[in-house]
C-alpha positions as CSV (number, residue, x, y, z in Angstrom):
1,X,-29.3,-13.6,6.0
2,X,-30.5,-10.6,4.7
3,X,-33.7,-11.0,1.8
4,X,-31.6,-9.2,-1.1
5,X,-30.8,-9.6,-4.6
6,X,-28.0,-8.6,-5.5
7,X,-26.2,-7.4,-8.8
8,X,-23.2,-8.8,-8.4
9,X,-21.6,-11.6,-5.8
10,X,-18.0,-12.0,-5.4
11,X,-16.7,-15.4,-4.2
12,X,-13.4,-16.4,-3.2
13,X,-10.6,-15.6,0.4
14,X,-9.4,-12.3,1.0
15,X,-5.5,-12.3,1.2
16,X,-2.8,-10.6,3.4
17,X,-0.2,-9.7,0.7
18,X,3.3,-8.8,1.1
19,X,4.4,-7.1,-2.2
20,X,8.1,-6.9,-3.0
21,X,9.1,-5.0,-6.7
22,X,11.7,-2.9,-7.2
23,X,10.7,0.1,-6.0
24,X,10.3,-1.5,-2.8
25,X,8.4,-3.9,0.2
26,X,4.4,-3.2,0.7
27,X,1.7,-4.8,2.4
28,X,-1.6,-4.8,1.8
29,X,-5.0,-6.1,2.0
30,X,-5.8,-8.4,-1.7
31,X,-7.5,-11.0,-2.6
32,X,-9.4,-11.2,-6.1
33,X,-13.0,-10.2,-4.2
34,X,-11.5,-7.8,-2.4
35,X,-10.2,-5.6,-5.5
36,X,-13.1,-6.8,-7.8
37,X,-15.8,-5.6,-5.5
38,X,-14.8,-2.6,-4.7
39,X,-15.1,-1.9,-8.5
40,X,-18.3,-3.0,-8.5
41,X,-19.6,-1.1,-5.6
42,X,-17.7,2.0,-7.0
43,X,-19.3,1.2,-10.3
44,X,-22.8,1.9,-8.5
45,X,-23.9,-1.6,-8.2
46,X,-25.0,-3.7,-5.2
47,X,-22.2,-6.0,-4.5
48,X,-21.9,-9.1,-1.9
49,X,-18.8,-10.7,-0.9
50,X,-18.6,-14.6,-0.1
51,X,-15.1,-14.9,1.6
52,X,-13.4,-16.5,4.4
53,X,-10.2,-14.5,6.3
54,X,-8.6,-14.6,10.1
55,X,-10.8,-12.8,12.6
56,X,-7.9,-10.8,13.2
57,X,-8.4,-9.4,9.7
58,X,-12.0,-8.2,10.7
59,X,-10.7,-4.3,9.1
60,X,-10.9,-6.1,5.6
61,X,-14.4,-6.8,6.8
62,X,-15.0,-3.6,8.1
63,X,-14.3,-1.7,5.2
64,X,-16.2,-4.0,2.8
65,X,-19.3,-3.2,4.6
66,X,-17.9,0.9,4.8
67,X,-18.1,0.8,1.1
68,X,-21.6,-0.6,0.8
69,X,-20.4,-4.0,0.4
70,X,-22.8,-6.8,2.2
71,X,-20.1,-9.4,3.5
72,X,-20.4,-13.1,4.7
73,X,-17.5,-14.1,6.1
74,X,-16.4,-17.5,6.8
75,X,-14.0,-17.3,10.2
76,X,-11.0,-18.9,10.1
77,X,-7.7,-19.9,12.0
78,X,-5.8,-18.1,9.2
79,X,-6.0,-15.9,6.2
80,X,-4.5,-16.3,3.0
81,X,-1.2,-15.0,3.5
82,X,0.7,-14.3,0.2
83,X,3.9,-12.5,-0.7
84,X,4.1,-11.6,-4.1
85,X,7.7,-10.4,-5.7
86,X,7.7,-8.6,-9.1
87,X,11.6,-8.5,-10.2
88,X,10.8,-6.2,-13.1
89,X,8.2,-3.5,-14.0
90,X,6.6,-5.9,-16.1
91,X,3.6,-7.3,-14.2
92,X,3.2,-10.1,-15.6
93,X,6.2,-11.7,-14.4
94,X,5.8,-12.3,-10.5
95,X,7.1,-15.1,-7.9
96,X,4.8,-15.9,-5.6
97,X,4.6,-17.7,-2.0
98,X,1.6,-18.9,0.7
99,X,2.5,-19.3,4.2
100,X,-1.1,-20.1,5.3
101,X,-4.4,-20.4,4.0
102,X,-8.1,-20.0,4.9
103,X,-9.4,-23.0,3.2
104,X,-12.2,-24.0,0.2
105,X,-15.4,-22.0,0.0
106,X,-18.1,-24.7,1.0
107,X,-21.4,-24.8,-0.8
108,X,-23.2,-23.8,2.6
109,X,-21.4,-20.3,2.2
110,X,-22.9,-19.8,-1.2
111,X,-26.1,-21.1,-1.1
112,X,-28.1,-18.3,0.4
113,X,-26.7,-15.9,-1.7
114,X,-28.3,-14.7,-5.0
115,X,-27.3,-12.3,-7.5
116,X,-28.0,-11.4,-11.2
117,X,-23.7,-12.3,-11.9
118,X,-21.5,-14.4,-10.0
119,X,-18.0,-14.1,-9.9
120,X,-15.0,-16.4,-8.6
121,X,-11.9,-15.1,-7.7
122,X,-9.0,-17.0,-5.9
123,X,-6.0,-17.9,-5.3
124,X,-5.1,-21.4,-4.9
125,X,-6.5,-24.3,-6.6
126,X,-8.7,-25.6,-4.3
127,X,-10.6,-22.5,-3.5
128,X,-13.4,-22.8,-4.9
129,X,-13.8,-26.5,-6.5
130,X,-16.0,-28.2,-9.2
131,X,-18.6,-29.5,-7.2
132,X,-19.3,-25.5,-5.9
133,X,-18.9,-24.3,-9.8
134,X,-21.3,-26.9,-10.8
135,X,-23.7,-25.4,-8.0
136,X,-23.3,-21.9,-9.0
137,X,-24.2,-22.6,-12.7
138,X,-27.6,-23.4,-11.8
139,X,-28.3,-20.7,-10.9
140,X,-30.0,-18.2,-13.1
141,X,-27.0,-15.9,-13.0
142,X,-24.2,-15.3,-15.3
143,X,-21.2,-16.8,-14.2
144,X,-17.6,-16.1,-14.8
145,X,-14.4,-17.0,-13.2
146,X,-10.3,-16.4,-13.2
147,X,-8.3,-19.2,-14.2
148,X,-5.5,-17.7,-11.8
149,X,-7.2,-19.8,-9.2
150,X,-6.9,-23.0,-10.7
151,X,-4.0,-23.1,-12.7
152,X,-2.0,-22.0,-9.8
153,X,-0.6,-24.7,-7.0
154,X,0.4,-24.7,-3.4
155,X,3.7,-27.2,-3.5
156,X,5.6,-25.9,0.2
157,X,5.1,-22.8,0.2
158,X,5.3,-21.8,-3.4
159,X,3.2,-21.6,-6.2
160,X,3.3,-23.1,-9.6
161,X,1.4,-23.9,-12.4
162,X,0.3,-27.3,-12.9
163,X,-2.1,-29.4,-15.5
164,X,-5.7,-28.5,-14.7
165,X,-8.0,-31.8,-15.2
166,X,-11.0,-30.0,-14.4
167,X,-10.4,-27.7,-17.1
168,X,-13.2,-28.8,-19.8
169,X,-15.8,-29.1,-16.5
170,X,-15.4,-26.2,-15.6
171,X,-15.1,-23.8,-18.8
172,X,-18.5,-25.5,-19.6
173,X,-20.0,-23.8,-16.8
174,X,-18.8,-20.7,-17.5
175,X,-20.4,-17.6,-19.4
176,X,-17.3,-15.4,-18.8
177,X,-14.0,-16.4,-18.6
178,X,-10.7,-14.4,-17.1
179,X,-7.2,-15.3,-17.6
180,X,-3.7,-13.4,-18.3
181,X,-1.7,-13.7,-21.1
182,X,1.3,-16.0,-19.1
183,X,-2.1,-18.1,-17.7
184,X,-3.3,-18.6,-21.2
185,X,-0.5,-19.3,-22.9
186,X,0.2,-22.2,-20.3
187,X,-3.5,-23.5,-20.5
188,X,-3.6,-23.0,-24.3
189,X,-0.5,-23.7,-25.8
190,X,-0.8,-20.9,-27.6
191,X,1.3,-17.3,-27.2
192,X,-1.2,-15.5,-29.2
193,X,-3.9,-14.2,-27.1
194,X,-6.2,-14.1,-30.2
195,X,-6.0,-17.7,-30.7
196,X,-5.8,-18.7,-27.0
197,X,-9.3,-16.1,-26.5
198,X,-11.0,-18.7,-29.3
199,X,-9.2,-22.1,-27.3
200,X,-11.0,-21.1,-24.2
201,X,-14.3,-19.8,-26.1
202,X,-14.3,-23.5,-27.7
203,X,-14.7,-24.8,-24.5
204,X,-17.5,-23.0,-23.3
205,X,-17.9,-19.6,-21.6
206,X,-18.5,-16.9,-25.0
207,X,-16.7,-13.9,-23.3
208,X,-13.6,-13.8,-23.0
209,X,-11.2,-11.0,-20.6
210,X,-8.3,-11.4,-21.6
211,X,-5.0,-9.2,-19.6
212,X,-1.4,-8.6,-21.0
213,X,1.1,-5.7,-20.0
214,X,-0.2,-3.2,-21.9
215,X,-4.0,-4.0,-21.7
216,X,-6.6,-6.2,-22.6
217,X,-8.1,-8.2,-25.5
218,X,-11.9,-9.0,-25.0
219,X,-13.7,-11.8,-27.2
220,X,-16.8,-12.2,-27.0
221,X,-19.3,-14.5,-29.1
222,X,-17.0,-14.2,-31.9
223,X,-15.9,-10.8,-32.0
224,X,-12.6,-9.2,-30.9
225,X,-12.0,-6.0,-29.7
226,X,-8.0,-4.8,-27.8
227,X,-8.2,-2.0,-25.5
228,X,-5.1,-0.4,-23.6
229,X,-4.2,0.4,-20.3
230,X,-2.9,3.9,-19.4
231,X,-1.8,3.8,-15.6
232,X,0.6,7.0,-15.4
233,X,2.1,4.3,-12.8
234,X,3.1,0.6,-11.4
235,X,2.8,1.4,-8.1
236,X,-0.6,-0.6,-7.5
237,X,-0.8,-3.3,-10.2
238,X,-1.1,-6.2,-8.1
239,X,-5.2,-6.3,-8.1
240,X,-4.8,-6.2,-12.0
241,X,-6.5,-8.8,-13.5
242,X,-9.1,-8.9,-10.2
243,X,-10.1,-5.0,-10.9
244,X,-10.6,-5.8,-14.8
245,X,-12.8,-8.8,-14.2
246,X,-14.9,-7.4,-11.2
247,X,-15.3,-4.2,-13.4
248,X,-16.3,-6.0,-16.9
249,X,-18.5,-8.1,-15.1
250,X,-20.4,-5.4,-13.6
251,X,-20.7,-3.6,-16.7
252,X,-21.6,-6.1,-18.6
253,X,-25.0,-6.5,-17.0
254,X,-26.1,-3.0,-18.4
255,X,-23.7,-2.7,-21.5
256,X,-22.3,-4.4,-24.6
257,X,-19.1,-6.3,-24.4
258,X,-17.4,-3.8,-26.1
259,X,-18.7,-0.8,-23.8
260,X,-18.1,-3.2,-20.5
261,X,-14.4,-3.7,-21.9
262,X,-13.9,0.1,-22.4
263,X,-14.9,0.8,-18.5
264,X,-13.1,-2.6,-17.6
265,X,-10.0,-0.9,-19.1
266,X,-10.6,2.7,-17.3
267,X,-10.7,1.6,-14.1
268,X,-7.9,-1.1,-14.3
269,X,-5.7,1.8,-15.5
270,X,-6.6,4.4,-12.6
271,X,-6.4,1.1,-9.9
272,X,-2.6,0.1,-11.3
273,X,-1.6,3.8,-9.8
274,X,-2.7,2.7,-6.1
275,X,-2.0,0.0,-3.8
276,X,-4.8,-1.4,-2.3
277,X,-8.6,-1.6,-4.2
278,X,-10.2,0.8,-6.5
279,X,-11.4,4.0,-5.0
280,X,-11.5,6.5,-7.4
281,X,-14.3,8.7,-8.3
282,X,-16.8,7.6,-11.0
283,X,-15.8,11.3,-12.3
284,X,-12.3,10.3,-12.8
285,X,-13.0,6.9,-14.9
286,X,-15.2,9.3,-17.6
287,X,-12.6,11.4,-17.7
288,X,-9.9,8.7,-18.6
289,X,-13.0,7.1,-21.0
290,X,-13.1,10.2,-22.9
291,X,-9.6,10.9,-23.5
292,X,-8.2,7.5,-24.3
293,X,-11.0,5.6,-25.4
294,X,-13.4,7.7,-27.2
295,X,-11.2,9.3,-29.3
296,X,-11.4,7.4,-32.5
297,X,-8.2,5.2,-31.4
298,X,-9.5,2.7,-28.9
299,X,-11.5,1.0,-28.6
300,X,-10.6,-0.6,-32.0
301,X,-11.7,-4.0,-33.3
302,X,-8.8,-6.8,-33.6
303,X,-8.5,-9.8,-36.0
304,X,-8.9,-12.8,-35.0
């Protein structure tokens, strides 16, 4: 184990995705830490990845580490194999299905590893579980999570969304929380994403990242601000939410809410273009930040 600090830590499996939309069938390498640190590491930070995948999926690995990523891998019998179908262009509305999975992160993985933010990312309920979150938050470390990994269930081999009793444990241990607008509705009750942003703040984690089709609302310690996407396609918007959170989070330890939202945004948009993770230049998200979001439009406070 190497003696490092670093910025941020991602935590959660990789996943072998099958993507089927209409513009066709793709497969590619996912997973929540996959996309979100590649953000990070593009972003110029020092990023680790806690994950466990199929030795047979050693590439994911391997390009982790090509992109500056430190990786601990936990080796297992299986990946995460998902397929994901998207009948429309709207990403929010997707099927998806789990033929095998690589199991629960173990607090052995993370325990070695420290970092100034932790994020978890996953898949399955299950993933990473209370007892782990409960870990992590004693850490000295901000701490933020999707809810996409615990709101979704493995029933067969589909998912579905099911009541999530550990809901009020974990929030408390949050200081940022992630969730889509489909996710917070079913959480929440509520199908404004203002009033679901101020459910999930009541419980505990002040920041809020919340994703829709057309971009994101962020609420953080009582302020709301709504910032767009502007992907000039679809063709890699699975990684959506993953790419927003790993980004914000990794901003956030040098900039505002606000300004973290604005890059979160950027490089969300330029990601939804390509399959796979984030691998633009930094050149091209400044370029997108000046002509979207610093002209006087957006970013633009929202009421609550």
């Amino acid at each position: 184990m190497k003696n490092q600090v670093y910025d941020v830590a991602y935590i959660g499996n990789y996943t072998k995705d099958t993507i089927v939309s209409p513009s066709g069938v793709r497969y590619v390498d996912g997973g929540a830490v996959n996309y979100a640190a590649h953000a990070g590491a593009r972003l110029g930070l020092k990023v680790a990845v806690v994950t466990r995948l199929a030795r047979e999926d050693q590439r994911v690995v391997d390009c982790l580490i090509q992109a500056g990523i430190d990786c601990f891998p936990k080796y297992t019998p299986h990946s995460t194999c998902v397929k994901l179908e998207y009948p429309t262009l709207d990403p929010d509305q997707r099927n998806l299905y789990v033929t095998s999975t690589a199991g629960s992160i173990s607090l052995e993985q993370v325990a070695p590893i420290e970092a100034h933010a932790l994020v978890i990312g996953t898949t399955l309920r299950g993933e990473v579980g209370l007892e782990v979150v409960q870990a992590l938050r004693q850490r000295h470390a901000i701490l933020a999570a999707d809810v996409q990994g615990y709101v979704r269930v493995l029933r067969g081999q589909s998912i579905v969304y099911e009541p999530w009793e550990e809901m009020q444990a974990v929030l408390g241990c949050l200081d940022i929380l992630k969730s889509d607008a489909v996710e917070a509705e079913y959480l929440t009750g509520a199908a404004d994403i203002h009033q679901a942003a101020q459910i999930f703040a009541a419980a505990g984690p002040q920041e809020i990242v919340l994703t829709h089709k057309d971009g994101l609302l962020i609420y953080a310690h009582g302020e709301s601000y709504e910032l767009g996407f502007y992907p000039q396609s679809l063709a890699g918007r699975s990684g959506r939410g993953d790419t927003c959170l790993g980004s914000y989070v990794a901003m956030r330890l040098s900039t505002s809410p606000l300004e973290a939202g604005v890059w979160a945004a950027a490089v969300t948009s330029l990601k939804m273009e390509t399959l796979g993770p984030f691998n633009r230049p930094i050149g091209d998200v400044e370029e997108l930040i000046r002509l979207r979001y610093r002209n006087g439009s957006s970013p633009r406070p929202s009421a609550a």
